[in-house]
C-alpha positions in Angstrom: 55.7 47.2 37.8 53.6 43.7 37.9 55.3 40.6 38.1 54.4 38.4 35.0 51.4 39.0 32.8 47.6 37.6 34.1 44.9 37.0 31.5 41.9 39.1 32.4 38.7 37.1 33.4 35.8 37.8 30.9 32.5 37.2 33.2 30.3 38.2 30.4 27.2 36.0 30.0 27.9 35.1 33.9 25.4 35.6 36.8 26.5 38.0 39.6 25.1 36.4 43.2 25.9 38.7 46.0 27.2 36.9 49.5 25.5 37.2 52.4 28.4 39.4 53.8 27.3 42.1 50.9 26.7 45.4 52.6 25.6 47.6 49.7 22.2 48.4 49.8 21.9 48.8 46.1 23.1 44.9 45.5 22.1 43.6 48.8 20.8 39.6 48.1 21.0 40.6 44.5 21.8 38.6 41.1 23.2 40.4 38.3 23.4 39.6 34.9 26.6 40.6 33.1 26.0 42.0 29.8 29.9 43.2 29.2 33.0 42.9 31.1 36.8 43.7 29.7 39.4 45.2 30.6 37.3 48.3 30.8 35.1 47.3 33.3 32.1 45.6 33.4 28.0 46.2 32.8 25.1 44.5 34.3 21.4 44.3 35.3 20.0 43.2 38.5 17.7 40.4 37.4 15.1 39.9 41.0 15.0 43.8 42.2 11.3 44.6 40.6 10.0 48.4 41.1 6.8 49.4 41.3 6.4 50.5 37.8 4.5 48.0 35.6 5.7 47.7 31.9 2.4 49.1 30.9 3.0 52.3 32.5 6.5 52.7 31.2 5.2 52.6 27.9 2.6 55.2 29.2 5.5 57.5 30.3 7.2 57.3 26.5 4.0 57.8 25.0 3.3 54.3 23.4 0.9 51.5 24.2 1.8 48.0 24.9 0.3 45.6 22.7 1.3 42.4 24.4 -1.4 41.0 26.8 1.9 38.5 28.1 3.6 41.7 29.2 1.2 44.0 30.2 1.5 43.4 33.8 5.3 42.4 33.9 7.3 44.6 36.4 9.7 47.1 35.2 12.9 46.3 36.9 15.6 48.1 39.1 18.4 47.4 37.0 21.5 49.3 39.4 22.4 52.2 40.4 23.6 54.0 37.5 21.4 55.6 35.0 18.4 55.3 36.5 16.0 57.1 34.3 17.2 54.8 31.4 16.0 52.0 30.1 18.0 48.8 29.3 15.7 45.9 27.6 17.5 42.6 27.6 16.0 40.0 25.4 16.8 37.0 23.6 18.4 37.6 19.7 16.5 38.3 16.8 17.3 36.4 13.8 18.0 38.5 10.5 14.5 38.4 9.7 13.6 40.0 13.2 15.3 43.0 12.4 18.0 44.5 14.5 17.9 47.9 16.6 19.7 51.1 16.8 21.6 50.5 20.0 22.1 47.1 20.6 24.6 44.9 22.5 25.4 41.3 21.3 26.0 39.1 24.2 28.0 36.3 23.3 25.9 33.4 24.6 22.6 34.4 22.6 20.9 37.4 24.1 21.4 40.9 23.4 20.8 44.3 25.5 18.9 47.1 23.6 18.6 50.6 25.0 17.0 52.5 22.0 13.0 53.4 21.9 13.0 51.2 18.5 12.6 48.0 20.6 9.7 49.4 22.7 8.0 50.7 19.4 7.9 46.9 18.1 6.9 45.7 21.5 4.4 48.7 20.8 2.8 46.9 17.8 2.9 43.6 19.0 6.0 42.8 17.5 9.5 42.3 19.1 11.9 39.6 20.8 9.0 37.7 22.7 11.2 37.2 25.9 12.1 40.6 27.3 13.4 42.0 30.2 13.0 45.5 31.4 14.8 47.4 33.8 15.8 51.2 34.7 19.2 51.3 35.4 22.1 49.5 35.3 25.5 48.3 37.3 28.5 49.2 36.5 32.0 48.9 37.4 35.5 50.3 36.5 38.3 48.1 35.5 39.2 46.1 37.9 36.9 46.9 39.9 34.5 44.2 40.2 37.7 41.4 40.0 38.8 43.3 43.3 35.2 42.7 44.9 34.7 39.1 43.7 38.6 38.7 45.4 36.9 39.8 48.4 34.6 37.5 48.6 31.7 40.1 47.8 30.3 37.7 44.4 29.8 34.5 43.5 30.2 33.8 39.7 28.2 31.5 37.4 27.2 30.7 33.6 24.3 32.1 33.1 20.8 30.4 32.1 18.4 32.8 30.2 15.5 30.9 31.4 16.3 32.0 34.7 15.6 35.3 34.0 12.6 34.8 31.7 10.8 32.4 33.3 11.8 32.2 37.2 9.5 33.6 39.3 11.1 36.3 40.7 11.1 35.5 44.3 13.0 32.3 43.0 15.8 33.7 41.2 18.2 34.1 44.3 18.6 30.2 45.5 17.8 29.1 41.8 21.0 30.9 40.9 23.0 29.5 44.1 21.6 26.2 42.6 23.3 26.4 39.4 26.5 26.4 41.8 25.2 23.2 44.0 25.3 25.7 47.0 22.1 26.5 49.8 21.6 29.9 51.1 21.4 28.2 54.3 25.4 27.1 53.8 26.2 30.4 52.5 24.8 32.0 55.8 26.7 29.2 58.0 30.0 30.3 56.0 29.5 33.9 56.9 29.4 33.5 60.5 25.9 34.4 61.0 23.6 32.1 63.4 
């Protein structure tokens, strides 16, 4: 039996920043960008984990050639641990005119998450959201799940700024999301008793 009702805490639209302390290797100095989270659970993508893969070569592997020099040699993402053959393409909304794709998730706060081959096909052309984010894989948690790791200390939680993962250099996005909180890596590693 619980004592009282507790609203649930929607992060959606918030930036995962994983503490020092964080021992999983697969979010390890990671920032995540929450697509969804109810009383479900919660989805993300890790926004500064690049592969290997360059997008051109992804759209080699699906048969389709990138027409958009700005892309070309943008890095295909490791998005999490789950799904990792599968694509997740997080870009900023398309107005009605744009079009709208098959599988699409509306973010509230302006961007969406699209994981059908129609968004690649207009990126194929030349056409397409013009910021876009590609990554293989996602993270995920059950419900409740990522409430009991944040109450653990595990996360810290803030709004986030798309620019930050459009237009950060990658290498940056770590201490430029710590800065949206006012706090210094360098404070962070004091806090967690490490010299």
């Amino acid at each position: 039996m619980s004592a009282g009702s507790s609203h649930p805490i929607d992060l959606t639209n918030q930036f995962l920043i994983a503490m020092p302390s964080m021992r999983d290797d697969h979010f390890a100095g990671t920032v995540v960008y929450l697509c969804e989270h109810n009383e479900r659970g919660a989805l993300g993508l890790v926004i500064n984990r690049p592969t290997e893969i360059a997008l051109t070569k992804l759209f080699e592997k699906v048969d389709l050639k990138l027409a958009r020099d700005d892309l070309n040699e943008a890095p295909v993402f490791y998005g999490g641990p789950v799904q990792t053959e599968r694509g997740f393409v997080l870009h900023e909304r398309l107005d009605e005119e744009g079009g709208h794709y098959a599988s699409t998730l509306k973010i509230d706060g302006g961007l969406e998450m699209t994981t059908s081959r129609d968004v690649l096909e207009a990126l194929s052309h030349g056409a397409g959201p013009r910021k876009v984010f590609v990554a293989l894989g996602y993270s995920g948690w059950s419900a409740g799940q990522l409430e009991e790791e944040i109450g653990r200390n595990g996360w810290l939680t803030v709004a986030a700024q798309p620019e930050l993962i459009f237009d950060t250099p990658i290498e940056q996005r770590y201490d430029q999301a710590l800065s949206l909180l006012g706090v210094d890596r360098s404070f962070l590693m004091g806090e967690a008793g490490h010299a």
